[in-house]
C-alpha positions in Angstrom: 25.4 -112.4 -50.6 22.3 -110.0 -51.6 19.3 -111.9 -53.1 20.1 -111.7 -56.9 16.7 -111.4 -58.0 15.7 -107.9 -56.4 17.8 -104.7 -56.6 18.3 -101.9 -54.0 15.2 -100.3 -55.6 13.1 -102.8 -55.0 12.8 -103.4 -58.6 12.4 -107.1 -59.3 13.6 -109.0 -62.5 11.1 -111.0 -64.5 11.2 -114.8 -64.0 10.3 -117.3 -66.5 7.9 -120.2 -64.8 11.3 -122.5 -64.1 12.3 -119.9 -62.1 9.3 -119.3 -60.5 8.9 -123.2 -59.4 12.0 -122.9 -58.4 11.4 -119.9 -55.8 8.4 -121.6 -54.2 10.6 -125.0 -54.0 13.2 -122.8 -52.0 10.2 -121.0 -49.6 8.1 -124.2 -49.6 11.1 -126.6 -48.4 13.9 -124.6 -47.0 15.4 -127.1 -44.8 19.0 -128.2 -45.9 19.3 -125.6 -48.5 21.1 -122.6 -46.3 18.8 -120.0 -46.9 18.8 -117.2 -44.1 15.0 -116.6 -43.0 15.5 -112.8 -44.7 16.4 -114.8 -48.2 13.2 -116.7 -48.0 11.2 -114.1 -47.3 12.6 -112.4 -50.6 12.7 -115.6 -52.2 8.6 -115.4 -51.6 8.3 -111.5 -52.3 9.8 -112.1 -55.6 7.3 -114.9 -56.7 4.1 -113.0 -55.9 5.7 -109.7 -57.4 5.8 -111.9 -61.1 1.8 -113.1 -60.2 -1.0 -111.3 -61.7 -2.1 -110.8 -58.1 0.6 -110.6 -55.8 -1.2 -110.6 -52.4 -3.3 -113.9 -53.5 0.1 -115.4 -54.7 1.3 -115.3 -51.1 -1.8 -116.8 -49.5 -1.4 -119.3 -51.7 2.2 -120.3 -51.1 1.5 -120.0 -47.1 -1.5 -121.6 -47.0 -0.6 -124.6 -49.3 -2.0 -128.0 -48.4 0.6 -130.0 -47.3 1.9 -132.1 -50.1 1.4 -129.5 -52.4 4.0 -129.6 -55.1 5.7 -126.2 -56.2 4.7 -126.6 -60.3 0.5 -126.8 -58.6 1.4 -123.7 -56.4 2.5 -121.6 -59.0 -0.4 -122.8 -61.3 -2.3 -121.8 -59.2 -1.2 -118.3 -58.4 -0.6 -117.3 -62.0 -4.1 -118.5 -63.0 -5.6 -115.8 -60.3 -6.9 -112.5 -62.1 -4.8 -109.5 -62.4 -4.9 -107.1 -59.2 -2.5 -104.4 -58.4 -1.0 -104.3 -55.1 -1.5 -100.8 -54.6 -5.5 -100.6 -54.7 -5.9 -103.8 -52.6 -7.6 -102.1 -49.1 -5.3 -102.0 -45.9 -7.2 -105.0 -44.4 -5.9 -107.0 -47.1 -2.6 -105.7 -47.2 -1.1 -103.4 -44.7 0.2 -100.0 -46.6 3.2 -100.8 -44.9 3.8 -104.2 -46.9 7.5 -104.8 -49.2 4.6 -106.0 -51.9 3.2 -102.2 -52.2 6.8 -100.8 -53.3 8.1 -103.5 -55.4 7.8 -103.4 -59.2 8.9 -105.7 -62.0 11.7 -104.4 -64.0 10.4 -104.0 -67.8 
């Protein structure tokens, strides 16, 4: 079953903060919940596409201190300041990265 949060144009839908907690729950502790390795790595694209600064987002989720909850991760990453994928510099994020040609659906 295709990950229901991103279409086939890597557009992603909009989650509201429940969801969001939810996502990083799913990336953060995967074990026992089925998840192929390709539907986590969605699972985390599609949180940092709804952060103001996607590429932070996902350095925060994978560099998490252990213990971490998933509600302080994802304060954490939406308190970060707005930056678009797309000007971030290739040593921050390759030009080849998913987070690059993903946008939100309006």
């Amino acid at each position: 079953m295709p990950y229901s949060h991103l279409t086939e144009d890597n557009m992603a839908k909009k989650l509201q903060r429940e969801e969001l907690v939810e996502l990083v729950e799913h990336v953060m502790h995967p074990k026992g919940k089925g998840f192929t390795s390709e539907q986590i790595n969605q699972k985390l694209l599609q949180f940092c596409i709804n952060c103001p600064d996607p590429a932070a987002s996902m350095d925060i989720v994978i560099n998490a201190p252990r213990g971490s909850t998933a509600e302080a991760v994802v304060s954490k990453a939406l308190a970060c300041p707005p930056r678009d994928p797309n000007g971030l510099p290739e040593s921050e994020l390759p030009s080849s990265h998913p987070l690059r040609r993903m946008k939100l659906e309006n």
